[in-house]
C-alpha positions as CSV (number, residue, x, y, z in Angstrom):
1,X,0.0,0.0,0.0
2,X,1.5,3.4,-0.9
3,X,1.6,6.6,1.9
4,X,1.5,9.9,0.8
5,X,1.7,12.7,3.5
6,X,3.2,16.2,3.5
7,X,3.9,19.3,5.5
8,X,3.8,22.8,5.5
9,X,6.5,25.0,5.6
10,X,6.7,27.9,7.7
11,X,9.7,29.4,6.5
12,X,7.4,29.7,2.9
13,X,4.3,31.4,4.3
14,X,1.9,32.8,1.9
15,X,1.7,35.7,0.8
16,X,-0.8,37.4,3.6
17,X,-2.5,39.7,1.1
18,X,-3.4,36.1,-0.7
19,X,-7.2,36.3,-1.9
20,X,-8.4,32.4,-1.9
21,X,-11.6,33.1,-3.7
22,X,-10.3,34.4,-6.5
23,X,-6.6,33.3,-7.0
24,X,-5.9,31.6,-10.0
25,X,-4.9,28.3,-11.3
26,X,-1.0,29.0,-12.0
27,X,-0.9,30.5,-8.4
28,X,-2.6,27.6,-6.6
29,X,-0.3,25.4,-8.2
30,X,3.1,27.0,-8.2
31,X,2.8,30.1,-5.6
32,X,1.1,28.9,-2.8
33,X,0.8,26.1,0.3
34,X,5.0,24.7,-0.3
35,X,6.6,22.5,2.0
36,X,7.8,19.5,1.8
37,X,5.6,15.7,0.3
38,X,6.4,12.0,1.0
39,X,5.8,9.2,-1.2
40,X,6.4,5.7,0.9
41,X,5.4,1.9,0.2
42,X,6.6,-0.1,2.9
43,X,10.1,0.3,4.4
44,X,11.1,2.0,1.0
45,X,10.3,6.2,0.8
46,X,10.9,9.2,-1.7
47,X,10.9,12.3,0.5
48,X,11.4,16.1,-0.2
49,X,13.2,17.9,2.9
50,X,13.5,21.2,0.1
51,X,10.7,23.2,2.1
52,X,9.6,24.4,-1.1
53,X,7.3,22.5,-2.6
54,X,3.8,23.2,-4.3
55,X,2.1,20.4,-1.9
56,X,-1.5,21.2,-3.8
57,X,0.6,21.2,-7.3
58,X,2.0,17.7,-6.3
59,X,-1.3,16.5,-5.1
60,X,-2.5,17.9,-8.5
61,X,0.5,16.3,-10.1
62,X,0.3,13.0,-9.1
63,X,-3.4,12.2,-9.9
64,X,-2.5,13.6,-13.9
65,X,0.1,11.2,-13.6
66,X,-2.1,8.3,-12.9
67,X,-4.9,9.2,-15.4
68,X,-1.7,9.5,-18.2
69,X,-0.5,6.1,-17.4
70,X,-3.4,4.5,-18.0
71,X,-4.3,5.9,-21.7
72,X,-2.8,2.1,-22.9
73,X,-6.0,0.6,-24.4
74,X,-4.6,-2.4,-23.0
75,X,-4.4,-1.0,-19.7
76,X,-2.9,-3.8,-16.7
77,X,-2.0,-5.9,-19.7
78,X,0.2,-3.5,-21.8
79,X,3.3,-5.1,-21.7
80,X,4.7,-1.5,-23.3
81,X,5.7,0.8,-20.4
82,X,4.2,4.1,-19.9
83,X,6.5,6.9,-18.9
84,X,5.4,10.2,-16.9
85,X,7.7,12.8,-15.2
86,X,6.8,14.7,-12.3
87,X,9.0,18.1,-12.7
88,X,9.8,20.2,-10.0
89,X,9.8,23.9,-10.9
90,X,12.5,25.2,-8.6
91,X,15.1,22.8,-9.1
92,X,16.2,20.1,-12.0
93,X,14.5,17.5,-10.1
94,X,12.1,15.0,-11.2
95,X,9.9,11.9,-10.0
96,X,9.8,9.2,-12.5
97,X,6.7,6.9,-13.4
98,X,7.6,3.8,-15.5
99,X,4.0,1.7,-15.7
100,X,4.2,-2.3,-16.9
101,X,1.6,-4.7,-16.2
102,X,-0.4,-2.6,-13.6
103,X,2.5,-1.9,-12.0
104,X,3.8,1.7,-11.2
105,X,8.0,2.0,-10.4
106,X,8.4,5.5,-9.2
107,X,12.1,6.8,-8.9
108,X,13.5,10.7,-8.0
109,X,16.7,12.1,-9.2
110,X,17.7,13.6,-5.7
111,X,17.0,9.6,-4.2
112,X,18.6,7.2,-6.8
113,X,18.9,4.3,-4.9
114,X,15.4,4.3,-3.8
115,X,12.5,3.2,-5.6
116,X,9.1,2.7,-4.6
117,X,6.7,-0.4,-6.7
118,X,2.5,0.3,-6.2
119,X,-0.4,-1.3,-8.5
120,X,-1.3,1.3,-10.9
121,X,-4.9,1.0,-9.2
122,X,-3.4,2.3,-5.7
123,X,-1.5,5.0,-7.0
124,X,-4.8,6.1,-8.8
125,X,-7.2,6.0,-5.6
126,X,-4.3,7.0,-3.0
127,X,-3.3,9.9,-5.1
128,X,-7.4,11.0,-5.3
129,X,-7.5,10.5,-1.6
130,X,-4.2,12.2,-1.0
131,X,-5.5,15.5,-2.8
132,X,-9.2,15.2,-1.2
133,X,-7.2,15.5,1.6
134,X,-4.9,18.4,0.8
135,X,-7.8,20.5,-0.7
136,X,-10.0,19.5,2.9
137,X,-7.1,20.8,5.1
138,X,-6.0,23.9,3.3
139,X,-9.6,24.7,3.1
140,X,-9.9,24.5,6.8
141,X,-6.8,27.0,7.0
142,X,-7.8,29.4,4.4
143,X,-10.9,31.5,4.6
144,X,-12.8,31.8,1.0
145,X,-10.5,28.7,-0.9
146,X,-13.7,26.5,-0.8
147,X,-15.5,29.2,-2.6
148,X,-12.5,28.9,-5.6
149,X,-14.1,27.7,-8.9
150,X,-10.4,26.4,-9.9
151,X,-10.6,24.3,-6.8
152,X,-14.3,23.1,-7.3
153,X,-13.2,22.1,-11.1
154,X,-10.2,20.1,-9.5
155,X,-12.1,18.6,-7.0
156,X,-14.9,17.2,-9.6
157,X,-12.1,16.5,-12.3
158,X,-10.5,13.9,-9.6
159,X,-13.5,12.9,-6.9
160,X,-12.6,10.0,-4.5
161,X,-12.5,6.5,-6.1
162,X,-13.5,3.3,-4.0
């Protein structure tokens, strides 16, 4: 089972002139909520410790990710595999997605002898769960973000999946 968990940065506050209801979608992803995101299956983990982070951009991020691997028509079955980066904007950085069989290997350039192996099916429903869960606590935090139509188009784009 994969773990995906993050935290909040206080040396990377935002902005406090910051208008939730109305921010845009290139600031919710790359100006606001950084810190740092973890991405663990078992004993084995890929973790930032940068401070910096887009955590909602990551959340973001990682459920595109697991809607691109699975445009295979063969889906589980394609024995092609099916790359996807995961770029991070302040540095040279990336997460690596190699899909084969149903399976996901995930990799990161600043952890190279670390990998972490997930069913494509739990990287799709713990990624959703992982951003219903980011969006619910920043929400809690910051007055007027629930009333963002960026964030109400993200949230019925990638609902919860059983």
């Amino acid at each position: 089972m994969i773990d995906l968990g993050y935290a909040l940065s206080r040396r990377f506050p935002d902005p406090p002139q910051t208008d939730y209801r109305t921010a845009d979608v290139r600031t919710l992803r790359h100006d606001l909520f950084c810190g740092d995101v973890y991405l663990a299956e078992g004993e084995r983990e890929l973790v930032t410790a940068w401070g910096w982070v887009p955590v909602l951009d990551f959340a973001w991020a990682l459920c595109d990710i697991a809607e691109l691997l699975d445009r295979d028509p063969m889906g589980g079955r394609a024995s092609r595999p099916q790359h996807a980066e995961l770029d991070f904007t302040q540095s040279a950085d990336r997460m690596r997605f190699v899909r084969r069989f149903g399976w996901v290997d995930v990799t990161a350039d600043w952890a190279r002898d670390e990998a972490v192996s997930v069913s494509h099916a739990d990287l799709r429903r713990e990624a959703r769960d992982f951003l219903n869960d980011v969006v619910a606590d920043l929400v809690d935090m910051h007055d007027g973000l629930d009333d963002n139509p960026a964030v109400w188009n993200l949230m019925a784009r990638f609902p919860r999946v059983n």
